[in-house]
MARKE-688758 format. One record per atom (N, C-alpha, C, CB): residue in three letters; x negated, y negated, z. Coordinates in steps of 0.02 Angstrom, whole numbers, plus 50000, padded with zeros to 5 digits. Glycine has a CB too. Layout:
// MARKE-688758
ALAXYZ/...
//
This chain:
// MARKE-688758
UNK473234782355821/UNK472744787855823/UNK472924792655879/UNK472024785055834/UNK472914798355865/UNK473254804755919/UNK472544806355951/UNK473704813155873/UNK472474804156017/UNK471864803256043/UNK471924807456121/UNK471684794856045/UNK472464806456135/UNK472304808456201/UNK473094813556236/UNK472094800056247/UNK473234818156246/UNK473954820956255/UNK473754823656321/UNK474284826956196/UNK474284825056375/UNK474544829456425/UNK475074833856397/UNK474814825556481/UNK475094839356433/UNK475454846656427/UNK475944847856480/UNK474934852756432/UNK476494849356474/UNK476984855756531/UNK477084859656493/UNK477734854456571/UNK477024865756535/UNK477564872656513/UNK477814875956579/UNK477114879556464/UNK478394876956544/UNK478864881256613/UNK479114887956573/UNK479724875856650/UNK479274894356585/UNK479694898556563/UNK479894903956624/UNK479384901456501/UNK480464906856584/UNK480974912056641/UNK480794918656591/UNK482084909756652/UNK480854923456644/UNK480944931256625/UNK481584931356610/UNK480784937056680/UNK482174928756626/UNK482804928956624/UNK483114937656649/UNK482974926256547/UNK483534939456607/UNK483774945956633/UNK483314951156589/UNK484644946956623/UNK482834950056540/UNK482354953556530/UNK482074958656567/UNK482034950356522/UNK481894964656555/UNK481464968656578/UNK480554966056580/UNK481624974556535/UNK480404961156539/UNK479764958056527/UNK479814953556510/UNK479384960156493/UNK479304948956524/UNK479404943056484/UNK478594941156431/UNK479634936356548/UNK479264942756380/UNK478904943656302/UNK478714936556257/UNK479504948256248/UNK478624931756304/UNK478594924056290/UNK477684923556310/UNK479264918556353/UNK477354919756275/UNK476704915456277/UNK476454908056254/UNK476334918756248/UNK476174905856297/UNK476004899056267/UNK475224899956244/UNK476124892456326/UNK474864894356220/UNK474044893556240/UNK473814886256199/UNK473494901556206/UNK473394884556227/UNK473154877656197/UNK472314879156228/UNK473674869256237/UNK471964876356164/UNK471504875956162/UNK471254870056130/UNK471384880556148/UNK470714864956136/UNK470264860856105/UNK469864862756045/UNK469854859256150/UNK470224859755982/UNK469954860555904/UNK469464860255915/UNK470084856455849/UNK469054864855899/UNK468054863355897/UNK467864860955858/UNK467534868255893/UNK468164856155807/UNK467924852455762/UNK468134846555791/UNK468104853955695/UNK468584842255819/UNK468824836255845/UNK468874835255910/UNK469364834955825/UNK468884840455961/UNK468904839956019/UNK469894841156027/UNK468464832256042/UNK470294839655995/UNK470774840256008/UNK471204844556024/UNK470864838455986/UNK471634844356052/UNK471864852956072/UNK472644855056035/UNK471984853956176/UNK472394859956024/UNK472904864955996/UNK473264868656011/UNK472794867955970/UNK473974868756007/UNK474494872756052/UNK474884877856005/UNK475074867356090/UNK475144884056043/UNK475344890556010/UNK476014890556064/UNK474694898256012/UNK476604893456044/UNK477284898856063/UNK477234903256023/UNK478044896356059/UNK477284909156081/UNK477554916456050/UNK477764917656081/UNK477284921656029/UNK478364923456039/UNK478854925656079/UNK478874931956040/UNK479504921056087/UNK478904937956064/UNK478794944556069/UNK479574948156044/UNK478534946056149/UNK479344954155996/UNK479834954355959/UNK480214961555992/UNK479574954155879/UNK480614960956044/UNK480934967556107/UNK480894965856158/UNK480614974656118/UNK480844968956197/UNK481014969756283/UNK480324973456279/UNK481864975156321/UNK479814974156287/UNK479454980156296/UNK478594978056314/UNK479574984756221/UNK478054978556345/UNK477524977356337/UNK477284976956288/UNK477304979656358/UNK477254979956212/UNK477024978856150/UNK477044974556128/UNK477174981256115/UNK477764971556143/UNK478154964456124/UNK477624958656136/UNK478884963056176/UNK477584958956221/UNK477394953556265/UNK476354955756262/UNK477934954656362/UNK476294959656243/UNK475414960156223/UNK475294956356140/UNK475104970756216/UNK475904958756085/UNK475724953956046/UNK475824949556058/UNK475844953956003/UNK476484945056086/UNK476354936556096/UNK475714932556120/UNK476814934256147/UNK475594937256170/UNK474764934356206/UNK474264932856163/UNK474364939656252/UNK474384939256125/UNK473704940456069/UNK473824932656028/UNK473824949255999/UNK474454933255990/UNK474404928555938/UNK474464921955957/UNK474844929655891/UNK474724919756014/UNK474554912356034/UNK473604910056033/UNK474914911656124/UNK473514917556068/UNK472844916456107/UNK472184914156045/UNK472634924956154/UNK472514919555980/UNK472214918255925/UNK472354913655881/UNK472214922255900/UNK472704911655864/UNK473034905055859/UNK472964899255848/UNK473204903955891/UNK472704897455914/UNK472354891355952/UNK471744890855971/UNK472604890156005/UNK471524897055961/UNK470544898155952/UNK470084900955886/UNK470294904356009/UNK470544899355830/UNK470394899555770/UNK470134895755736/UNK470724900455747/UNK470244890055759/UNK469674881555738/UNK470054880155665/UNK468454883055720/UNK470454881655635/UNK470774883555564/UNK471514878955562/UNK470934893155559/UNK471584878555498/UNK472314876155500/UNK472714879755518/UNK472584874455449/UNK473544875655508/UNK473944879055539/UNK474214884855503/UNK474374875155561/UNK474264884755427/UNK474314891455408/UNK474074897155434/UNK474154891755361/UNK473264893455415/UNK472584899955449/UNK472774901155504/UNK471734897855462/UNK472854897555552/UNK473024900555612/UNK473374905455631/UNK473204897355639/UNK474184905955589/UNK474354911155598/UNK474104916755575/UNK474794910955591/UNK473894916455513/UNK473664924955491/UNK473004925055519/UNK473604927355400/UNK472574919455570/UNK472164923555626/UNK472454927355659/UNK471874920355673/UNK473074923355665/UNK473584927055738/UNK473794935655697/UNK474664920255760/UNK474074937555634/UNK474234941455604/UNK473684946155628/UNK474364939655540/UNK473134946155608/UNK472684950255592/UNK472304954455671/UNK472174945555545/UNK472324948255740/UNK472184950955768/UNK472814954455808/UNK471744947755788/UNK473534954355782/UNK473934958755813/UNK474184963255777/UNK474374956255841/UNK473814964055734/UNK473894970655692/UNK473344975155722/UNK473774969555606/UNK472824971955730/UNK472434976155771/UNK472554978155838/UNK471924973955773/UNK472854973455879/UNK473014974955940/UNK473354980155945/UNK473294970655967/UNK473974984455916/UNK474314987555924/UNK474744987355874/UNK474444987155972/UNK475534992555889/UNK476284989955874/UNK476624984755866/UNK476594991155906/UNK476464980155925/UNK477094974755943/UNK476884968055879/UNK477014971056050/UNK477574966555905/UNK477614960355846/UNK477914953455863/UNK478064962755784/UNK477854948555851/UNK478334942855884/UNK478034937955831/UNK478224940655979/UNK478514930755853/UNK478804926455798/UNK478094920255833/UNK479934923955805/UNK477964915855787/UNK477524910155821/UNK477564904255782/UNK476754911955830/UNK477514897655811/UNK477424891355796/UNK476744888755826/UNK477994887755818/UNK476524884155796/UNK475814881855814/UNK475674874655779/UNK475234887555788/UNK475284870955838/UNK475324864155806/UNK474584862555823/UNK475934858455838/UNK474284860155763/UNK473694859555732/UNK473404851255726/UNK473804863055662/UNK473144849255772/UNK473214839555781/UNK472494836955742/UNK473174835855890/UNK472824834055713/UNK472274828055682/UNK472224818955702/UNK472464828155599/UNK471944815355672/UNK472034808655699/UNK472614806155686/UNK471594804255677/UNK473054807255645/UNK473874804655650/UNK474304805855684/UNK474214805655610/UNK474164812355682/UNK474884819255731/UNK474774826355700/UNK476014817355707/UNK475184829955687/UNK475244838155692/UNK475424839255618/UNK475894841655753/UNK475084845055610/UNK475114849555561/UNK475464856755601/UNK474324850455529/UNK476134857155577/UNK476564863055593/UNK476514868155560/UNK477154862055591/UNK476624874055594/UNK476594882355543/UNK477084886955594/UNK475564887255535/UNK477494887955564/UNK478034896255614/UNK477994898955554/UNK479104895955655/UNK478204903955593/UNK478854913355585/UNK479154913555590/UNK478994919355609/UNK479734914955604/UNK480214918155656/UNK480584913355656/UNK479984920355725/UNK480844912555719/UNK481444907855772/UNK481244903455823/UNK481904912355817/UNK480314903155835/UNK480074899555876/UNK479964891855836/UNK479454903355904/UNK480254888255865/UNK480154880855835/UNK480064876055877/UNK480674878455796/UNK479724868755809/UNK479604863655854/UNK479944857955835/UNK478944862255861/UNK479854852855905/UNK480204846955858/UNK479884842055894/UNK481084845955853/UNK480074836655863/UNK479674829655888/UNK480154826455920/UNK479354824455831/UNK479884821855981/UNK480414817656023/UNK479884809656016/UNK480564821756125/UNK480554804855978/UNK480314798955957/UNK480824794655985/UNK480204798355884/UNK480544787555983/UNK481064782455994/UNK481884784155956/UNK480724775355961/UNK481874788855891/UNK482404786555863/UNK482714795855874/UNK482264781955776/UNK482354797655931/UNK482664805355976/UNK482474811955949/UNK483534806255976/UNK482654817855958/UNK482474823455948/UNK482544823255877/UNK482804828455985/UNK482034828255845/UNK481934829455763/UNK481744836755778/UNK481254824155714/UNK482014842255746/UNK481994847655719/UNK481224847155664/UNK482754848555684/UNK480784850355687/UNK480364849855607/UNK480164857255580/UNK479544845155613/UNK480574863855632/UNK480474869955583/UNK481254870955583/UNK479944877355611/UNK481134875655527/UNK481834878855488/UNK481884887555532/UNK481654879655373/UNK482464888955571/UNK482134895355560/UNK482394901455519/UNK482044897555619/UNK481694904655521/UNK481734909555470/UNK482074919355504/UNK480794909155436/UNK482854916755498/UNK483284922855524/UNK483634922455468/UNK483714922655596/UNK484194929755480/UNK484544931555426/UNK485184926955422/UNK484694938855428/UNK485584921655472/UNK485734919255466/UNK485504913855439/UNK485904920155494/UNK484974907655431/UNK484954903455412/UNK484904905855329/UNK484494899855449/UNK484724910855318/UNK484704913055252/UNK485354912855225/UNK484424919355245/UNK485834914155241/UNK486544914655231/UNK486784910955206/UNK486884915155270/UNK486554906055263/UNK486824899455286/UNK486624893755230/UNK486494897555362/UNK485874895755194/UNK485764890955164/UNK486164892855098/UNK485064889555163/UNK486304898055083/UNK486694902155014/UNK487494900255029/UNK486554912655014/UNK487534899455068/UNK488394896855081/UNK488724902155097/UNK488844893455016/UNK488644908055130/UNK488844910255160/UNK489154911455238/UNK488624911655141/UNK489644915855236/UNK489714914755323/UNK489284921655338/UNK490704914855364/UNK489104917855416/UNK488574921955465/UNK489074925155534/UNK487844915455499/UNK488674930355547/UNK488944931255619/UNK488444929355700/UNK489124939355617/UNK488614931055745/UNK488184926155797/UNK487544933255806/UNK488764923055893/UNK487564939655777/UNK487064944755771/UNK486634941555737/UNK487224951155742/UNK486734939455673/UNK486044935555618/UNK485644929155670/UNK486514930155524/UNK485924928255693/UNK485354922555713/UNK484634926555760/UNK485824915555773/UNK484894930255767/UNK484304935655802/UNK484064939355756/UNK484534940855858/UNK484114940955678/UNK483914942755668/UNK483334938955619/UNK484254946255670/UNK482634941755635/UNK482154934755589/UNK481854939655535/UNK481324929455644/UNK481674935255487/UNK481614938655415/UNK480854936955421/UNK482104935055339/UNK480424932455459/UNK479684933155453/UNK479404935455535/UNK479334925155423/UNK479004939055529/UNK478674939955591/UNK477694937455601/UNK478814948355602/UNK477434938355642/UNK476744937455623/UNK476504943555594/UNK476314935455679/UNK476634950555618/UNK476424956255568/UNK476384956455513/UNK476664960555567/UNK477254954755483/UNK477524954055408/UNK477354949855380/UNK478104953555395/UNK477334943655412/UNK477504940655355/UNK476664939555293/UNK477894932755388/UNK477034937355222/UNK476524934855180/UNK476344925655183/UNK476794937355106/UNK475674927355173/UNK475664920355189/UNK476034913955152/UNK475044919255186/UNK476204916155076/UNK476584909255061/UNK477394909655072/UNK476444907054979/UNK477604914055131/UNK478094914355181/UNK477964909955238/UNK478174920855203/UNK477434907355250/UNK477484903755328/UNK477504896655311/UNK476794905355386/UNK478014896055376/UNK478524889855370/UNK477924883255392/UNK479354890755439/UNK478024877755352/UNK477634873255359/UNK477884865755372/UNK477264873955309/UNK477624861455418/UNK477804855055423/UNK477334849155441/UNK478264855255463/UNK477374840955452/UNK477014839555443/UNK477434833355507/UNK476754839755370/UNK476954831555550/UNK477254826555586/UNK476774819955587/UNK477404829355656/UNK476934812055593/UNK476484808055614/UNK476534808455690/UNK476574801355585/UNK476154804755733/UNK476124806655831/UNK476674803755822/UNK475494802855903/UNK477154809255878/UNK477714807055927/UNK477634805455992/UNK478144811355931/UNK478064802756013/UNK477974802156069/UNK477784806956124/UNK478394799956077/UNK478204814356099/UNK478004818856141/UNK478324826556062/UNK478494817456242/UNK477874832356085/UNK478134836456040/UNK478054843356074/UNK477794835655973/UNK478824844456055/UNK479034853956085/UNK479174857856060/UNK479484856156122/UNK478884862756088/UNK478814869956077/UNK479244873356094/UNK478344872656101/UNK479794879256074/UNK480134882356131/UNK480324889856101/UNK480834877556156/UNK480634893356141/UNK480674900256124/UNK481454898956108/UNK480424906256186/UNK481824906056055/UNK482434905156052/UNK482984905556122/UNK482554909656003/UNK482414906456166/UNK482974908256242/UNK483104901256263/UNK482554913356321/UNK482734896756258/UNK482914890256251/UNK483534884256219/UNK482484889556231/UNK483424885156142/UNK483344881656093/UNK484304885256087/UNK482544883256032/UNK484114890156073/UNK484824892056068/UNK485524893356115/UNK484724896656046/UNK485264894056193/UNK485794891556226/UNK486084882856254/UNK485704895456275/UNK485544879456219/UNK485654873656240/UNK485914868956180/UNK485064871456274/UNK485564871056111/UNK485584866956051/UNK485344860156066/UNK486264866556023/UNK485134855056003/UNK484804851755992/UNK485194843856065/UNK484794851955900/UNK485724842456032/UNK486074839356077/UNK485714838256166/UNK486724843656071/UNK485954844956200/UNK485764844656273/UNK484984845256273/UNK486134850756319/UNK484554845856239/UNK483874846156238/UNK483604840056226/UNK483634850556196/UNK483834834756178/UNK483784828356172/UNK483754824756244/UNK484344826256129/UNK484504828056284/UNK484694823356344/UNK484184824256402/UNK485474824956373/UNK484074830356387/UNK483444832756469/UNK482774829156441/UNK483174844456486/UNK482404828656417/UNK482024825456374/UNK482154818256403/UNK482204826756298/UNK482594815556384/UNK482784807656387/UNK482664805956459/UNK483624805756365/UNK482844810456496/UNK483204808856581/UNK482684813256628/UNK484214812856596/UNK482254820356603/UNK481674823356641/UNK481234821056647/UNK481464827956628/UNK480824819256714/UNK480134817656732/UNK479764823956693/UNK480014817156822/UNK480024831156716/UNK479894838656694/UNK479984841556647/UNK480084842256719/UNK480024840356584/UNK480484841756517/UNK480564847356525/UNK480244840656447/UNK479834851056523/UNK479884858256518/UNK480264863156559/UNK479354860156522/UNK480194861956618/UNK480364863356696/UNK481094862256672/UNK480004857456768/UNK481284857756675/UNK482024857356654/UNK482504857956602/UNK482144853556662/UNK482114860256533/UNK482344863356483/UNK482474869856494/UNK481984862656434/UNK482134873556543/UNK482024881756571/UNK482674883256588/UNK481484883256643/UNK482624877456665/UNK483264879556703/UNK484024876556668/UNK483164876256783/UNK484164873156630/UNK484604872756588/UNK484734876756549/UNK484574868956564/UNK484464880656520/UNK484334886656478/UNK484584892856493/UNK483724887656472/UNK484404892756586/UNK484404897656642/UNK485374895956650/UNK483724895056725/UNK485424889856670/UNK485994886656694/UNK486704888456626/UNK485724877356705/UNK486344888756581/UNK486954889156497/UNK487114896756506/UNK486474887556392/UNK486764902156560/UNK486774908356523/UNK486544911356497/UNK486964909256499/UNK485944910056472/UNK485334911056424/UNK485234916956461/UNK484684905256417/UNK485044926156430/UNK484784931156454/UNK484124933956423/UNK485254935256456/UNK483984928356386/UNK483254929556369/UNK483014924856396/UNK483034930056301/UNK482254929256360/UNK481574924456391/UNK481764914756369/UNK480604927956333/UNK481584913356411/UNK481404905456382/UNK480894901056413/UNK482004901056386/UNK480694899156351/UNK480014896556385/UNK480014890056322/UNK479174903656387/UNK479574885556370/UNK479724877656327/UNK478884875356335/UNK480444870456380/UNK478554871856304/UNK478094868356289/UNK477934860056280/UNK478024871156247/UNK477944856656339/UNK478164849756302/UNK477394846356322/UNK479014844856340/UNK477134844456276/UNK476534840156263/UNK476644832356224/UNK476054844756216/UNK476594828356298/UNK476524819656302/UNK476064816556253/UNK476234816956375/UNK475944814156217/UNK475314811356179/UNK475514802256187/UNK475274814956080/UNK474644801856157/UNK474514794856175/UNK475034788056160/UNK473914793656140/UNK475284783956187/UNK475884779456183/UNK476444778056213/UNK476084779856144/UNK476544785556228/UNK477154787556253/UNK477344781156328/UNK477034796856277/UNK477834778056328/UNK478144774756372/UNK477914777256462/UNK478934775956349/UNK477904773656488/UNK477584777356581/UNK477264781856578/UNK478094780656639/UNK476914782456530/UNK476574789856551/UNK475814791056539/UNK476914795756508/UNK475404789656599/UNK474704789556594/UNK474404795356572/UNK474434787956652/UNK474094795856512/UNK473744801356490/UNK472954801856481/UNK474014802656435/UNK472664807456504/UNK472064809856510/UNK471814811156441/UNK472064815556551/UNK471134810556430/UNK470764810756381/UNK470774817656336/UNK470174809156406/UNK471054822856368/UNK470924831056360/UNK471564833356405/UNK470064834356396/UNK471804838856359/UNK472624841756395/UNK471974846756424/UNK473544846256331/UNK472014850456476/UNK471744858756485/UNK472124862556455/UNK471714861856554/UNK471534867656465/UNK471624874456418/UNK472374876756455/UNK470834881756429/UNK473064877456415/UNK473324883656460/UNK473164890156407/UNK474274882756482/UNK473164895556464/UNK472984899856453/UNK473494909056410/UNK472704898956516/UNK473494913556415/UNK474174915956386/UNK474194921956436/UNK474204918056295/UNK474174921356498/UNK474424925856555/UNK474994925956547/UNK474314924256622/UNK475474930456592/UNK476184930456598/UNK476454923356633/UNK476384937056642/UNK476884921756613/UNK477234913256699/UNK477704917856723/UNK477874902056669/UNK477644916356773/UNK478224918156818/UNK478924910056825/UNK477744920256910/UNK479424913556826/UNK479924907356827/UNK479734900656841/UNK480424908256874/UNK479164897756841/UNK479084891356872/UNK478924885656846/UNK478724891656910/UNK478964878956883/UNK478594872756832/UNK477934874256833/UNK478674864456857/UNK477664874556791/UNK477004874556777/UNK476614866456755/UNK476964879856718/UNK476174865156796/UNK475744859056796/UNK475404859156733/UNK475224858556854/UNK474984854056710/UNK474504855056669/UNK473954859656676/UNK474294850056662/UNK474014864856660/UNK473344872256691/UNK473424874656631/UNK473504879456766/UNK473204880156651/UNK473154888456609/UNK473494889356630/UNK472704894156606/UNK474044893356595/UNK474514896656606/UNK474674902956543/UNK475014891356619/UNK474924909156544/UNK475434912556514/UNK476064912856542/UNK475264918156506/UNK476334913256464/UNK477314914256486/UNK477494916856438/UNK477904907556499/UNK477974919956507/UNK478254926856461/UNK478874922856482/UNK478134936856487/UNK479574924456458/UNK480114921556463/UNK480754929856455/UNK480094914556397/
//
């Protein structure tokens, strides 16, 4: 029974002009359980980094599945403005998570039997890629769903039983490190998050990156509290971030 989880998030501005990265978790008002959002903002620009806020923030205070969630998130950043960015969101029930992305923001589960990928992402490379084509290293940046655009029987869906622990991360992450070295920090971090950042930071990575790692009940050494807190979708500044409120921009 997925009863009880703790939270980190860490993210970097990197060589960004902004950092267009957000997290947010909130407590399902139907179960008490809490619900976690990544966004990641689609430019360099404040528009970018005002929609990510928006759509995490909405997201995870939608009380709704994880589909719904995003086209909460759609609707109130269409209103917000211009900007646009990509999102994943994980939706907990008494087993484990109900998954929903866009974009390039993905999650995966960390189990006894190691890191699992459970979104696909949706760029012009993996499209290619799944057609048998060759890609160049431009397509992977480029994403074919956004939260603005996309239609809803476009958003990417998955389904997890509780892991041991499950992450969130931005492509400033995910993609200078790949699945491999993210497995290993994971295995060997007291800090997952904290140290998925600066590895990220450490590969070269010149985007935002920002990571999400939420402990749930079972998990090996690791005493967990009844209730993660709210984090919040302010900007983070480069740092480990405790279990709080927090925004991150990456």
């Amino acid at each position: 029974m997925l009863s009880s989880t703790i939270a980190r998030t860490a993210g970097s501005r990197g060589e960004r002009t902004v950092n267009a990265d957000a997290v947010a978790s909130f407590p399902d008002p139907r179960t008490g359980r809490v619900r976690y959002a990544l966004a990641d903002g689609v430019g360099d620009d404040p528009g970018a980094a005002r929609a990510a806020r928006v759509a995490a923030a909405a997201a995870v205070r939608s009380g709704l599945g994880a589909v719904e969630a995003v086209l909460a998130a759609q609707a109130e950043v269409r209103e917000a403005g211009s900007g646009d960015c990509v999102l994943v969101v994980a939706v907990p029930d008494a087993d484990g998570y109900d998954i929903a992305w866009v974009g390039d923001a993905r999650a995966y589960a960390w189990t006894a039997g190691g890191l699992r990928a459970l979104t696909t992402d949706h760029t012009l490379a993996q499209y290619f890629r799944d057609h048998g084509t060759p890609v160049t290293p431009r397509m992977e940046h480029l994403v074919t769903t956004s939260v603005r655009t996309v239609e809803p029987h476009r958003v990417g869906t998955a389904r997890v039983g509780e892991p041991a622990s499950l992450l969130l991360t931005s492509d400033g992450v995910h993609k200078a490190l790949g699945d491999a070295v993210m497995a290993r920090v994971l295995r060997y971090s007291t800090d997952a998050a904290a140290a998925l950042v600066e590895a990220a930071t450490a590969a070269g990575t010149s985007d935002n990156a920002t990571a999400l790692v939420v402990h749930c009940a079972g998990r090996p050494t690791t005493t967990l509290p009844d209730r993660a807190p709210d984090l919040s979708t302010a900007a983070l500044p480069v740092a480990t971030v405790p279990v709080a409120t927090v925004p991150m921009a990456a």
